[in-house]
N, C-alpha and C positions, 0 to 999 in steps of 0.2 A: 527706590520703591515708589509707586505710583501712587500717587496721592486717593484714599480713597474717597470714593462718590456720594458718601453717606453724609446724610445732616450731621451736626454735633462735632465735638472736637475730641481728637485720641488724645491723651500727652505723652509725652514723649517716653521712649522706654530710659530708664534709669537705671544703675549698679543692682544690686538685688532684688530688681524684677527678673521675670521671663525674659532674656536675652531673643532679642529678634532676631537671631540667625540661629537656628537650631536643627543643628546635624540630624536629622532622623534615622534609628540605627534599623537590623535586621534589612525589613521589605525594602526600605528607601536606603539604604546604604551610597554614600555620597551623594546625599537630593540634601539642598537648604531648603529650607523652608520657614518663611518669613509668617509672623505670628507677630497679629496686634493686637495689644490688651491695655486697658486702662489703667494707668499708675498706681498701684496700691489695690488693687484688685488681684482675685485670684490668678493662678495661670490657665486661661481658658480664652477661647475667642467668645466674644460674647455680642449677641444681636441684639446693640443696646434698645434697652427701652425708652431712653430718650430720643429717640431714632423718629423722627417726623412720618408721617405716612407718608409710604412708599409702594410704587404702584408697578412691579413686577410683569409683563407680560411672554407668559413663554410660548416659542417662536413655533412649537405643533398642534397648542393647543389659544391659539388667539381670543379667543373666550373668557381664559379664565385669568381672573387679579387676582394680585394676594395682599393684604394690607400687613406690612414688617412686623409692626406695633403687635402682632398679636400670634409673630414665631416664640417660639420660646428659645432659651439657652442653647445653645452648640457648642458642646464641647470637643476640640479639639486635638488635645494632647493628654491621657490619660497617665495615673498618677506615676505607675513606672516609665514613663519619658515616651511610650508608644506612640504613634498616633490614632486615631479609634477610625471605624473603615470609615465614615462620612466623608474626612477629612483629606485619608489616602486617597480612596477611592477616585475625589474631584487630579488631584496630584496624578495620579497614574493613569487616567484617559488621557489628560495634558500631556502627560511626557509621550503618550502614545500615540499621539496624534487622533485620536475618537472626534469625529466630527458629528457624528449620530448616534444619541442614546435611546434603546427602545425597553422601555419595563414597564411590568404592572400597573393597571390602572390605582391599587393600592398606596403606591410608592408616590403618587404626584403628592403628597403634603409636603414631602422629602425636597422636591425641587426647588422650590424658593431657596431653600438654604445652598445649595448646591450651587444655584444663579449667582448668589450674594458671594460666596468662595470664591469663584471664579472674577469677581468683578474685583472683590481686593487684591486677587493678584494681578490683577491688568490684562487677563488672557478670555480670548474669546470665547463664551460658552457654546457647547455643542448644541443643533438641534434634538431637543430633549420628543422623543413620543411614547406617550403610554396605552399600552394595549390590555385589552381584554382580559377579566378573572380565568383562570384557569380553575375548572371545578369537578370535582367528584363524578363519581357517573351517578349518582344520588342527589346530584346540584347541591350537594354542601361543599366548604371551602376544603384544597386538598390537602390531605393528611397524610402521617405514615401511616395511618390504618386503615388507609385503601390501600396499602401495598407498596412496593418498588418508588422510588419518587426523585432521586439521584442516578446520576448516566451509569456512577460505578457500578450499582445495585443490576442494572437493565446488562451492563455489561457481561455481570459474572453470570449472571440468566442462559446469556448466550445469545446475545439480541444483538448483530451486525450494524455497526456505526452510521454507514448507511440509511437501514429502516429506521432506525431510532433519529436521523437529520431529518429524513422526511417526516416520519409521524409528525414532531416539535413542528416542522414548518405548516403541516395543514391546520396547527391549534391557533384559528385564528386569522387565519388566510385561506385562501385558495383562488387558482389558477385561472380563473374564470369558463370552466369545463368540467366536464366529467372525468377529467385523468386525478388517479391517488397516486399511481408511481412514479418520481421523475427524480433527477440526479438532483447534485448539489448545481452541477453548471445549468442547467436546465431552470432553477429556480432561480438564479440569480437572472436567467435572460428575463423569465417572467416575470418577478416580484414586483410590485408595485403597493407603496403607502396606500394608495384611498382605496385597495381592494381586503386592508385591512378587516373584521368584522366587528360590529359594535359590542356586538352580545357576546357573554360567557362564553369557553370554549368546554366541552365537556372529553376530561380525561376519560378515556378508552381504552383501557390493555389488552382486551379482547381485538381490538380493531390496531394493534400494535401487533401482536401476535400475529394474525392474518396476515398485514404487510411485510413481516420478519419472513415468513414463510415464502410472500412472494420471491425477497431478493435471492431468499436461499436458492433459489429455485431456477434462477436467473442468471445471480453472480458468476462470473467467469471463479474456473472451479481454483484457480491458483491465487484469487484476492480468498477463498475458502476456507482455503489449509491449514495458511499458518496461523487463522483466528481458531480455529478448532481442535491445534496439536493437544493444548493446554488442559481443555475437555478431558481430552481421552489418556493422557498421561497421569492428572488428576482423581480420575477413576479407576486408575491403577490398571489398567488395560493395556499398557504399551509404556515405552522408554523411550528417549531421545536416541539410543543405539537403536532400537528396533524402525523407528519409524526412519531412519537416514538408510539402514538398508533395507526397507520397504516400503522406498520411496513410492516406488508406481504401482505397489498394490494398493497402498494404503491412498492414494488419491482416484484409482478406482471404483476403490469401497465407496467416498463418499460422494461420489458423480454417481455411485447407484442409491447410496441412502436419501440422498437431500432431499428428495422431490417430493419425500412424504412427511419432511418432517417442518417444524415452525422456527424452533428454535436449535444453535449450536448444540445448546445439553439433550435433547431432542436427539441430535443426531448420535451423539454416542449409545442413549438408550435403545436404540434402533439398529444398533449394530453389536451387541454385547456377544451375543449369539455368533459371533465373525474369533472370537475370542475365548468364550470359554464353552464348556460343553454343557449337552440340555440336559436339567437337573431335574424339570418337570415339565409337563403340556397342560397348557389353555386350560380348564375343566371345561369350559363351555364348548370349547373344542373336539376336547374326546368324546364326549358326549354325542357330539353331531358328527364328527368325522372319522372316529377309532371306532366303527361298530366294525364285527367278525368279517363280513364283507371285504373290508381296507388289504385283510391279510393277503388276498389273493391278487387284489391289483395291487398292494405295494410293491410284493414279490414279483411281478410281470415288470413293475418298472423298474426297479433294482437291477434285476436281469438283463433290461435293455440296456439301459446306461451302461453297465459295465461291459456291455459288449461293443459299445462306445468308444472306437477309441481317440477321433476327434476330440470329443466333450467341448463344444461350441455353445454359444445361445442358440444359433442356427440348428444342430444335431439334436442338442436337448429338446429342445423348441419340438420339431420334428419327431422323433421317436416319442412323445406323449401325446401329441397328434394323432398318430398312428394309430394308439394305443384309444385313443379315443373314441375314433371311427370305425374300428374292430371289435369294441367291444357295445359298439353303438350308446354311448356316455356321453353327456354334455361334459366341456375339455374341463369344465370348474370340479365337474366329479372324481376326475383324474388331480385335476393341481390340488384340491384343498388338503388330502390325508397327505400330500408327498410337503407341501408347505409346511401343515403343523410337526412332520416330521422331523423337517431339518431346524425349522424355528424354534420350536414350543411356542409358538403364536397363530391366531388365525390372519393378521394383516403383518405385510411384508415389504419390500419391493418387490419386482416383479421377482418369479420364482424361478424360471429360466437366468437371471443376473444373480441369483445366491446360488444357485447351484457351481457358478461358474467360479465364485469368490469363494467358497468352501472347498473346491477343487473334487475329485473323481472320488478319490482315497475318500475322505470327511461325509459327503454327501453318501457313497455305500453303508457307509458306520452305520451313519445317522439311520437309515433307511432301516437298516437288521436292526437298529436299537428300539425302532419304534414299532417294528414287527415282533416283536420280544413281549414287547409292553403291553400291545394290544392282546395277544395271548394271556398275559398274567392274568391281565381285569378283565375279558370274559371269561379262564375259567376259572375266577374266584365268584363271578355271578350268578355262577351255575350250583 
C-alpha cells in the first residue's frame, strides 16, 4: 500500500482493529478496499486533526484552497460493514475509469475529501468541475414541489430520452448560436468546458415540453413505437395481440397523431376516439358547430362519401371541396360539424387522415350518429 502523503503518523493496524483489507459486500462485491485508521480508535477513516495545513488545489477550479485542518470526519464504512456512497462512490469512478467529474456548484466542499480518498489510495484523481445551481422557474432551489425532478418521473410522463438529453444539456451550456435542437452526437462535436455558464440555470418544464414536442414531431416514426406501445396498452386501449396484428395501422395512427401532440401520454389522449365510441361532443363545440343548419350538410357529406368508393385522403379531400364550392362555404364550414362529428372534439389531426384511420363503415356511423343528436337538442329547444 502506498505510503500516505499526509503529516503525522498512522500505526499500524493490529488483531482487533479494523482489518485493512475488507471485502466490501453487495455494490463492491470482490473490490478490497484498504482502510487506514488509527490504533485504538473507532473504525472510520478519519481526516486527522493533527494533520498539519494542507493546501489542496483542484485542477478546474485553480482558485480555490482548502485548509485540511478544518474538514471534518469522513466516515467511511458504516455500522452494518456498508460502505457509505462518499467512499464508493471515489472507488467506483476508479474502477471505471472516470477521468472527468462535472457536479453542482453545491457539492465543491465535498471535494477536498474526495482529493484526500484518492491520494491514500495512490490513484490519480479525476479532473473534478463544478457547474451552475440548477433553480426553480421562481429562482428558489429545486424541489419536488416544482414538479417532476428524476428521468423516471419525465419518463413515465411520456417525455422521449432524446428531448429530455438535450433539455439537461442546454441547463448550463449552450452551443454558441441560436440552435435548441441537436442530437446527443452533435453535442459531443460541440461541447466545450469554458462555454459552460456561470449563472443559475433555471429549470423549465414548459420549455421541456415544447422540445418533447419537437422531437415527437421529427423522430423517425419506428425509434416512436415501441416507446409509446406501453402508453396505450396501459390505457387499456390495446393488447400486445392487437397491436402485433395491427402492426401497420397502428404506426399509421401515430405518423398522423404526433404532430400535434407534446408528449407520448399526449399521444394516446389524441387518439382514444381511434378506439372507443363518441359518448359525448365538445359543448363549446355544439354550441358553435351542431346548430339545425349542420343537418343538411352533414347529410350532403355523408351521402358523398358513401358514394365514395375509393375513400382516399385524395377523394375525401375532394368530395368536401366540392361540396364547398357548391354550396359557396368557406372548406372550415364544411370540416368543422364533420370533425366534431367523428371526434367529439373541435381540434384534431387533419380530418381527411381520421376519416381514413376510422375507415368508410366508422366515419358513416359516426356521421348518422351526430345527425341523430343534432336533432334531439334542437327539438328539445323548441
Amino acid at each position: 500500500m502506498k505510503t500516505a502523503i499526509y503529516p503525522g503518523s498512522f500505526d499500524p493496524i493490529t488483531s482487533g482493529h479494523l482489518n485493512i483489507i475488507r471485502r466490501a459486500s453487495n455494490i463492491f462485491d470482490r473490490l478490497i478496499v484498504c482502510v487506514m485508521v488509527n490504533a485504538g480508535k473507532n473504525p472510520m477513516f478519519t481526516l486527522e486533526e493533527r494533520v498539519e495545513l494542507i493546501r489542496r488545489v483542484t485542477k478546474d477550479l485553480p482558485n480555490v484552497e482548502v485548509d485540511c485542518s478544518t474538514l471534518d470526519d469522513n466516515v467511511l464504512i458504516k455500522a452494518d460493514g456498508l460502505p457509505t456512497y462518499n467512499f464508493a462512490n471515489v472507488i467506483d469512478d476508479h474502477l471505471m475509469g472516470i477521468n472527468c467529474v462535472m457536479r453542482g456548484i453545491e457539492y465543491l466542499s465535498s471535494t477536498p475529501k474526495y482529493n484526500l480518498l484518492y491520494d491514500a489510495f495512490g490513484w490519480e484523481p479525476p479532473a473534478f468541475g463544478q457547474m451552475s445551481m440548477r433553480l426553480a422557474a421562481d429562482r428558489s432551489k429545486l424541489s419536488k414541489r416544482h414538479g417532476a425532478t428524476s428521468v423516471e418521473e419525465f419518463r413515465s410522463q411520456g417525455f422521449t430520452a432524446s428531448a429530455i438529453v438535450n433539455y439537461l444539456t442546454l441547463l448550463g451550456w449552450g452551443p454558441g448560436d441560436e440552435r435548441e435542437i441537436f442530437s446527443l452526437n452533435e453535442t459531443v462535436e460541440l461541447f466545450e468546458l469554458n462555454q459552460m455558464s456561470k449563472k443559475a440555470a433555471i429549470y423549465d418544464t414548459k420549455k421541456l415540453t415544447w422540445m418533447n414536442g419537437q422531437y415527437l414531431s421529427s423522430m423517425p416514426l419506428e425509434d416512436i413505437i415501441p416507446e409509446v406501445k406501453s402508453f396505450f396498452i396501459n390505457a387499456d386501449l390495446v393488447d400486445e395481440a392487437w397491436l402485433e396484428a395491427n402492426a401497420e395501422y397502428f404506426a399509421q395512427l401515430i405518423d398522423t397523431v404526433r404532430v400535434r401532440v407534446k408528449t407520448l401520454a399526449e399521444i394516446v389522449d389524441a387518439s382514444t376516439y381511434f378506439f372507443q365510441d363518441i359518448e359525448a361532443y365538445d359543448e363549446k363545440g355544439v354550441s358553435k358547430h351542431f346548430k339545425p343548419e349542420a343537418i343538411e350538410l352533414l347529410t350532403d357529406c355523408m351521402n358523398a362519401l358513401a358514394a365514395d368508393e375509393e375513400f382516399s385522403l385524395a377523394s375525401t379531400e375532394a368530395i368536401y371541396n366540392d361540396i364547398s364550392a357548391k354550396k359557396e362555404i368557406a372548406l372550415g364550414k364544411v370540416i368543422h360539424p364533420t370533425r366534431l362529428a367523428l371526434t367529439g372534439r373541435t381540434v384534431s389531426p387533419g380530418m381527411f387522415d381520421v376519416m381514413v384511420l376510422l375507415g368508410k363503415e366508422r366515419t358513416l356511423a359516426r356521421m348518422q350518429k351526430a345527425i341523430e343528436y343534432i336533432k334531439l337538442v334542437n327539438s328539445s329547444d323548441c
